[in-house]
C-alpha positions as CSV (number, residue, x, y, z in Angstrom):
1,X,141.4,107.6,6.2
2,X,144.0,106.2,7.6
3,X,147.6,106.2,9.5
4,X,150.8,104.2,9.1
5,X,154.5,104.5,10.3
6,X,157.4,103.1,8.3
7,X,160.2,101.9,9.7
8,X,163.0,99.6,9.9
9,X,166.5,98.6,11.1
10,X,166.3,99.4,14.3
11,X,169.6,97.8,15.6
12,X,168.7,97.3,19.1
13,X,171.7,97.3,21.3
14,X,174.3,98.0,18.4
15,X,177.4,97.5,19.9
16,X,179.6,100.4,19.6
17,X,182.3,100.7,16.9
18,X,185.4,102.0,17.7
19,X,184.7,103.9,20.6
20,X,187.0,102.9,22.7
21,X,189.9,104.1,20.2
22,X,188.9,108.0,21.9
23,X,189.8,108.9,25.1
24,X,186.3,110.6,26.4
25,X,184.0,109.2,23.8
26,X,180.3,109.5,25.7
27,X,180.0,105.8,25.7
28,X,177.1,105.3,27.7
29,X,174.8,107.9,26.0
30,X,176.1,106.0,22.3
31,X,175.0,102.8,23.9
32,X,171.9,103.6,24.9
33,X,170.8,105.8,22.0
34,X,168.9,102.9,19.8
35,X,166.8,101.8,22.7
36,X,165.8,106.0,22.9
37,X,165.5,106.1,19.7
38,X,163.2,103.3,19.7
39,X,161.1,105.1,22.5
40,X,160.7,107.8,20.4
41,X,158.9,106.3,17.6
42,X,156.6,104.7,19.9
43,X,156.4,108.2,21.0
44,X,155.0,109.4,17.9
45,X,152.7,106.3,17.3
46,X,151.3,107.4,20.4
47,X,151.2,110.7,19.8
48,X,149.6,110.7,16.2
49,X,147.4,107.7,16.8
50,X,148.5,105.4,14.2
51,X,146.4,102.7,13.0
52,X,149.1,100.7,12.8
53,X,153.3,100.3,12.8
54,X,155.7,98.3,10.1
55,X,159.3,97.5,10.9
56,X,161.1,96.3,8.0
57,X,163.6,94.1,9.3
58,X,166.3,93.8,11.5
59,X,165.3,94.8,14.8
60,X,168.1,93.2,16.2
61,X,171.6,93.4,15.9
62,X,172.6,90.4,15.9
63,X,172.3,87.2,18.3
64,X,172.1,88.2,22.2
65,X,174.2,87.5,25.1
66,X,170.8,87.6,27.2
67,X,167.4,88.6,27.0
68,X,167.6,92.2,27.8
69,X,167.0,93.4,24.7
70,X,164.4,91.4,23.5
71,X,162.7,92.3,26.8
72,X,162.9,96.1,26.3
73,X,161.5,95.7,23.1
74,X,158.7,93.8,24.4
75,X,158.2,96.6,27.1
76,X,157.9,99.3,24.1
77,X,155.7,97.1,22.0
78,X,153.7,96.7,25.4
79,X,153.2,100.8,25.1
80,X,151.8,100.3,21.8
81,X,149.7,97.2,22.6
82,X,147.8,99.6,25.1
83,X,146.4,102.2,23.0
84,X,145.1,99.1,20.3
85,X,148.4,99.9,17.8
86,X,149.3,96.5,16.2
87,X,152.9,96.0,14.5
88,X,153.9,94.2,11.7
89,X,157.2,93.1,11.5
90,X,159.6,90.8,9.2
91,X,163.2,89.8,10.2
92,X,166.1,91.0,8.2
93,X,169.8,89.4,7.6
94,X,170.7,90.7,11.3
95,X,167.9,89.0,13.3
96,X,167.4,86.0,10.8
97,X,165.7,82.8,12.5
98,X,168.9,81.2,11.9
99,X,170.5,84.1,13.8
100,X,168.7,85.0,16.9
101,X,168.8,82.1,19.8
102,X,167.1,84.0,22.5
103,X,164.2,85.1,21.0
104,X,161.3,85.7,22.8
105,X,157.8,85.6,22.4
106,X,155.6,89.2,21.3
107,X,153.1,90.7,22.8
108,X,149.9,89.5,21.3
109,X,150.0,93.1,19.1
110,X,152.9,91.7,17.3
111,X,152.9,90.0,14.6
112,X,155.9,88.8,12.4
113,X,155.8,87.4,9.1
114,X,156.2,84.0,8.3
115,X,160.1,82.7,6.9
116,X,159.5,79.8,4.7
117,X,156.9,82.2,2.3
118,X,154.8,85.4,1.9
119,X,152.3,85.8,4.6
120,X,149.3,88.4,4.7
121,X,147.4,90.4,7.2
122,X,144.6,92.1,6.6
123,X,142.0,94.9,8.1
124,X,139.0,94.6,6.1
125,X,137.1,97.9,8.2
126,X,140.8,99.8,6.7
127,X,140.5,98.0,3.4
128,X,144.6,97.2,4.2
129,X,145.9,94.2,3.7
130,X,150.0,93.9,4.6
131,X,152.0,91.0,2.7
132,X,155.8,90.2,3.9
133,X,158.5,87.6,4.3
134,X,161.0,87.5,6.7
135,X,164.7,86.1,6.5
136,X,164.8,82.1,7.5
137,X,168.7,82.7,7.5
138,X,171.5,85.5,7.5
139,X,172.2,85.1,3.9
140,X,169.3,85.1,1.6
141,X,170.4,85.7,-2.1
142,X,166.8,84.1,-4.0
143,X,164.2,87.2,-4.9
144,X,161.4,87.0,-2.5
145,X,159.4,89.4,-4.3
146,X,158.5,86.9,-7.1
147,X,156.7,84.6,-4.6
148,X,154.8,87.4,-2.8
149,X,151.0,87.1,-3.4
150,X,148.6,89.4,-6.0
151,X,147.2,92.4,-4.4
152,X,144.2,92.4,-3.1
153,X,141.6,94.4,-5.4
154,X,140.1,97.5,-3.5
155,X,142.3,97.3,-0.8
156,X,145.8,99.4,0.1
157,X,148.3,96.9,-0.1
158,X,151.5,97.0,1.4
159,X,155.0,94.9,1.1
160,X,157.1,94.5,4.0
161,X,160.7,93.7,2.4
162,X,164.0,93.5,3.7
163,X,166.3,93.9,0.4
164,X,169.8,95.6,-1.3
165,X,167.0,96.1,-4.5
166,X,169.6,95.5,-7.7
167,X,172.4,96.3,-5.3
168,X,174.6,98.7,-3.3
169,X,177.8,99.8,-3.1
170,X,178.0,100.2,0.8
171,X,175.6,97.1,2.0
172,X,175.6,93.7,0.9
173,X,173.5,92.4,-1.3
174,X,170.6,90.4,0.1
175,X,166.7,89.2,-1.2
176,X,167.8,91.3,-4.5
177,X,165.1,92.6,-6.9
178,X,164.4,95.3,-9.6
179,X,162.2,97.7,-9.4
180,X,160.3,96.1,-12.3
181,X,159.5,93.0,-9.5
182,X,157.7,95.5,-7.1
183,X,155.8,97.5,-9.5
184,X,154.2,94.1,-11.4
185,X,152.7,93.0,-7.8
186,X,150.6,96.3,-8.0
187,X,150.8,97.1,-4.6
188,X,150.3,100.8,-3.4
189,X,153.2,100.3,-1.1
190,X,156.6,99.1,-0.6
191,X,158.3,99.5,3.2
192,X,161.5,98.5,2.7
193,X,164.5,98.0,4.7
194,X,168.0,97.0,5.1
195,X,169.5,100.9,3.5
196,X,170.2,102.7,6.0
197,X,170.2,106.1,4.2
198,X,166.6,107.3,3.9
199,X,165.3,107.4,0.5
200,X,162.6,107.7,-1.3
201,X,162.6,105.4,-4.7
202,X,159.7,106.6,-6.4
203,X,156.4,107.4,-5.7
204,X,153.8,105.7,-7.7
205,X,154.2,102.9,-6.9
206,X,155.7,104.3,-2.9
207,X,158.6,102.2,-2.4
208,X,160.6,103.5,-0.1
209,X,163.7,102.9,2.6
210,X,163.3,105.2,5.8
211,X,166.9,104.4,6.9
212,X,167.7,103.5,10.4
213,X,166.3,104.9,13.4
214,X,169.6,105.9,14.8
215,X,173.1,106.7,13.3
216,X,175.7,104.2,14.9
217,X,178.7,105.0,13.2
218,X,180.6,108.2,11.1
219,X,179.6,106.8,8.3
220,X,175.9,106.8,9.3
221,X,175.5,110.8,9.2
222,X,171.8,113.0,9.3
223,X,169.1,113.0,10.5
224,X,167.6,109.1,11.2
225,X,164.1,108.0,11.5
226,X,161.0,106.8,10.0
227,X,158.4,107.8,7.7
228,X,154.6,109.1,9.0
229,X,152.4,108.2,5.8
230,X,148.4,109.0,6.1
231,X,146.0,107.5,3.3
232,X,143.0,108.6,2.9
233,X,139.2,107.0,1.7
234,X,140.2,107.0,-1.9
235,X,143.6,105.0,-1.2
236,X,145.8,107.7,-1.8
237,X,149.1,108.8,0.1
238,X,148.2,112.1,1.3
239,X,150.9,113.0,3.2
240,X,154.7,111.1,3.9
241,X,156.7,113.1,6.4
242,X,160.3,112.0,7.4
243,X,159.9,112.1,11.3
244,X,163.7,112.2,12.6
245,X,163.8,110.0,15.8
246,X,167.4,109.7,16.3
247,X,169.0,111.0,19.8
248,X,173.1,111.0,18.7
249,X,173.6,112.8,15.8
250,X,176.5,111.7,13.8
251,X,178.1,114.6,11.4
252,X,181.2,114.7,9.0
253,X,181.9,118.2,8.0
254,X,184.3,119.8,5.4
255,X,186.3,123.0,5.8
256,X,188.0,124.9,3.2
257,X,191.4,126.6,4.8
258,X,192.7,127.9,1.7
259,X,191.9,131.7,2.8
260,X,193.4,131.1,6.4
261,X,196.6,132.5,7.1
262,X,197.6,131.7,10.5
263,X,196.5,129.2,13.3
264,X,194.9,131.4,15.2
265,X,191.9,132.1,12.5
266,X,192.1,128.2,11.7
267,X,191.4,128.2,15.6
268,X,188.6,130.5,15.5
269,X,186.8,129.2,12.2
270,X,186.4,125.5,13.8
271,X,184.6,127.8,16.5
272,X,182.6,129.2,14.1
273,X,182.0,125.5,12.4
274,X,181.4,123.7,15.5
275,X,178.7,125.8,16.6
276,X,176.8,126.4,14.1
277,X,176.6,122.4,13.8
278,X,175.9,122.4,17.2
279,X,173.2,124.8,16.4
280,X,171.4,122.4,13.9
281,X,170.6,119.3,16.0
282,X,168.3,120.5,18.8
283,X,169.0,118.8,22.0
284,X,170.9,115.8,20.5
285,X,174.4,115.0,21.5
286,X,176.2,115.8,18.5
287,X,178.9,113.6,17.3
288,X,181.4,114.7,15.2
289,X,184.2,114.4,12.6
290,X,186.4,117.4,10.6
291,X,187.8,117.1,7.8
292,X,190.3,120.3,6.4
293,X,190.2,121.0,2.7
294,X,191.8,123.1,0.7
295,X,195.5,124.4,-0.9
296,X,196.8,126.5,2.2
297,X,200.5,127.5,4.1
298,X,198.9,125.7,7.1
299,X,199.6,122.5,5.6
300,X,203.0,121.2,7.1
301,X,202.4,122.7,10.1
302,X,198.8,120.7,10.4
303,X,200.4,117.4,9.6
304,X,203.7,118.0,11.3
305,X,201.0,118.4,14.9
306,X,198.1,116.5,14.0
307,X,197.7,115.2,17.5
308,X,197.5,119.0,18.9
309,X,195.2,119.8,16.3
310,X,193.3,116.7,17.5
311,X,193.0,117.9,20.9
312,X,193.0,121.7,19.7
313,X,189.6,120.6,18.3
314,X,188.6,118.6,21.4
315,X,189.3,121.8,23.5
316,X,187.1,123.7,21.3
317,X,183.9,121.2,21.3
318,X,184.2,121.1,24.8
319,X,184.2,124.8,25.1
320,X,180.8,125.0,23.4
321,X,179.3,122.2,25.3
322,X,181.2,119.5,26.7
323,X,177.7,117.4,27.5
324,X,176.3,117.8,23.8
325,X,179.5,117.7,21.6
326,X,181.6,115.4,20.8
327,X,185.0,115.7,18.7
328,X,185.6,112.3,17.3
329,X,188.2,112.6,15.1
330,X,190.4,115.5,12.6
331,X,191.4,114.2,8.9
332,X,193.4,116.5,7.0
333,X,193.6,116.7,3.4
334,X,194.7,119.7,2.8
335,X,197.1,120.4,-0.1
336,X,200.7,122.5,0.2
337,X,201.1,125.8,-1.6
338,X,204.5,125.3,-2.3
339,X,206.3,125.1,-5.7
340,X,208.2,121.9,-5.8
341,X,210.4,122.9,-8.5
342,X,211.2,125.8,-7.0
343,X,212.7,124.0,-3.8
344,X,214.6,121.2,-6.2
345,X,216.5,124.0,-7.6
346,X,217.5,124.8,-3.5
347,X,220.2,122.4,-3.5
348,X,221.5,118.5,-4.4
349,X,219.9,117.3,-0.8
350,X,216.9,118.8,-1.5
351,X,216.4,117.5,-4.6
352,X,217.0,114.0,-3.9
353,X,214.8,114.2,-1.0
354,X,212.1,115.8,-3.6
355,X,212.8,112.8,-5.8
356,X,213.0,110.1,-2.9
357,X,209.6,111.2,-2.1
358,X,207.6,111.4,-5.0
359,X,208.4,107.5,-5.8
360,X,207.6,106.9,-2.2
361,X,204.8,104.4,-2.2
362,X,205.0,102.9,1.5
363,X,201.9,99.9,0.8
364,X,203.7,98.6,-2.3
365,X,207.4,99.4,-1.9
366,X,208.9,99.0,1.6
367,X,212.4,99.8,0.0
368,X,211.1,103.0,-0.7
369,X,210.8,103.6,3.2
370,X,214.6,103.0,4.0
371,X,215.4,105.2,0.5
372,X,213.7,108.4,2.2
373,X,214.8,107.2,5.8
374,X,218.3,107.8,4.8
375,X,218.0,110.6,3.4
376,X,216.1,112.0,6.3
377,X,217.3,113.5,9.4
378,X,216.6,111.6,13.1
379,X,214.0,114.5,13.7
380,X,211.8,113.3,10.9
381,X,211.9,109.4,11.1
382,X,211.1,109.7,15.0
383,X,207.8,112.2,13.8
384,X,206.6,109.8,11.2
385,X,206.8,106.6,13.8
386,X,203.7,105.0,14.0
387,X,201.8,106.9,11.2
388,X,198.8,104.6,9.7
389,X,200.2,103.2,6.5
390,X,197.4,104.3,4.7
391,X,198.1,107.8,5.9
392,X,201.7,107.6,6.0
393,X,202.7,108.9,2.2
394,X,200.8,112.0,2.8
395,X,202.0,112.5,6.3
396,X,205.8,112.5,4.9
397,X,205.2,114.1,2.1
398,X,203.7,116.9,4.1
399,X,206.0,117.1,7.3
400,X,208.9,116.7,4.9
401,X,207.8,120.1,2.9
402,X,207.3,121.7,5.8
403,X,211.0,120.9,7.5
404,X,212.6,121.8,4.1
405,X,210.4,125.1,3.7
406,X,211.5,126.3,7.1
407,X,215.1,125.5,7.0
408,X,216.9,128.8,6.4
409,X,219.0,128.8,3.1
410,X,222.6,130.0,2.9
């Protein structure tokens, strides 16, 4: 019997995305988080006594502006290199050879995969035997799979592979294959990497992506980590145990306002929300996005003061736990209750500001912004100032409702 972790895209060193954007964004913790997160899986190899550790490709960001990455990953490896753990690593389109100039060399419990071809490492007392190519260059669009060699008869065999498979829609495509590829190598095994979304493929054979280690963006949500996989004499997965390793937990939640009435209960239901999130992660510093759904009254108010509700929400994350929350950002796409035919009927003004609005299409038709402008009071235009064009039709369309619904009537 034996022990394995899977995991891959480690990122070291990220850099951060957009952070600087929000006022009181926790920077340094962000910064840090992939080299703790890395920690932590050397942690559990540690811990569970592993036989050995795969990382599927890109352990690095990107090229370095000095060797203090590479020399914290050597100090890690280092921990493992100790207790007789050996890694088996392959370079992905991030940390291509092409890519990465100050490279350094492994401890001797390291061992990387070859560029040009497949290479193999085996333990004939494990009856395991690991095959894997990395990535000569950032951009490699041939299917490595077809050159990897035959598996090894009576032994577990493994693929280390950095690959999109047929294709994704939110990564680029890179080493592609099918499915059909890994299964005629008749290996036990597949460790991918390159998806960051954890995800199980299929089972028989295992071919499998454990996602990165640690979330970096808003996009990256969950729980992020690597797989614990045991085998035992007969050359069976026995168990394969997601093993979250992440230390900033990135979370994009949806809340339904249609059955709010006033903005005190909206208030007091992102309470509720935020905590209960907050609840859910352990001690992680939670990171975290809103988003408010749903047909409501609220709605022109909301988008007439987005930048109070902004900082309304702030206020309330901080008032749970300013050192493990983190309010990134509010989106709105709620819906108004009104009945536009209805309001048309009000009056001439109204209705040509109805019908003004409705061809409004800011990205294709900038006449269409001096039509409504002049038909808008100075109030208005100044609001809508600086609203993200790709925002900015909703935002009118909403702040406009809500002047014209609270204008008193003759």
């Amino acid at each position: 019997m034996f022990s394995f972790i899977h995991a891959a895209d480690l990122h070291l060193d990220s850099p951060l995305r957009g952070l600087s954007r929000h006022e009181g964004a926790p920077v340094k913790e962000i910064r840090g988080a992939t080299r703790r997160a890395l920690g932590n899986l050397v942690d559990l190899a540690l811990e569970k006594k592993v036989d050995f550790v795969l990382i599927s490709g890109d352990l690095y960001d990107g090229d370095q502006k000095d060797y203090a990455t590479a020399l914290f990953f050597n100090r890690q490896m280092l921990r493992l290199r100790a207790a007789k753990i050996p890694v088996f690593a392959i370079s992905g389109n991030h940390d291509a050879g092409s890519v990465i100039t100050k490279a350094l060399s492994s401890p001797d419990n390291v061992q990387f995969f070859p560029v040009k071809k497949a290479g193999t490492f085996s333990f004939p007392n494990l009856h395991v035997t690991i095959h894997g190519q990395g990535f000569a260059n950032a951009s490699v669009q041939e299917n490595l799979v077809l050159s990897y060699p035959e598996a090894v008869p009576g032994h577990f065999n493994i693929g280390l592979l950095h690959t999109s498979l047929a294709g994704s829609a939110i990564h680029d495509t890179y080493a592609p294959c099918s499915v059909a590829d890994l299964e005629k190598k008749a290996y036990q095994y597949w460790a991918l990497g390159h998806i960051h979304q954890p995800e199980v493929i299929q089972e028989a054979p295992w071919i499998v992506y454990p996602g990165n280690i640690q979330g970096r963006k808003i996009n990256e949500t969950g729980e992020r980590g690597c797989y614990l996989v045991e085998v035992d004499d007969s050359l069976k997965v026995t168990s394969h145990d997601f093993v979250p390793l992440d230390v900033v937990r990135w979370d994009h939640l949806f809340l339904d306002v249609s059955s709010l009435d006033s903005l005190d209960s909206l208030r007091d239901e992102i309470l509720q929300t935020f905590s209960a999130a907050c609840g859910e992660v352990g001690e992680r510093l939670l990171a975290l996005r809103l988003t408010l759904t749903g047909a409501t009254a609220l709605h022109g108010e909301l988008h007439s003061d987005l930048n109070k509700w902004q900082a309304e929400c702030t206020s309330v994350a901080q008032e749970i736990d300013p050192d493990q929350l983190w309010f990134e950002q509010l989106k709105l796409a709620t819906t108004p209750t009104h009945d536009l035919d209805e309001l048309a009927a009000r009056d001439d003004l109204t209705a040509l500001v109805l019908s003004a609005l409705d061809d409004f299409q800011p990205d294709q038709n900038p006449a269409a912004v001096t039509s409504l402008e002049s038909k808008l009071p100075p109030s208005l235009i100044a609001e809508l100032a600086g609203k993200d064009a790709s925002d900015l039709k909703e935002e009118v369309a909403a702040i406009v409702l809500h002047s014209i619904t609270t204008s008193p009537t003759d």
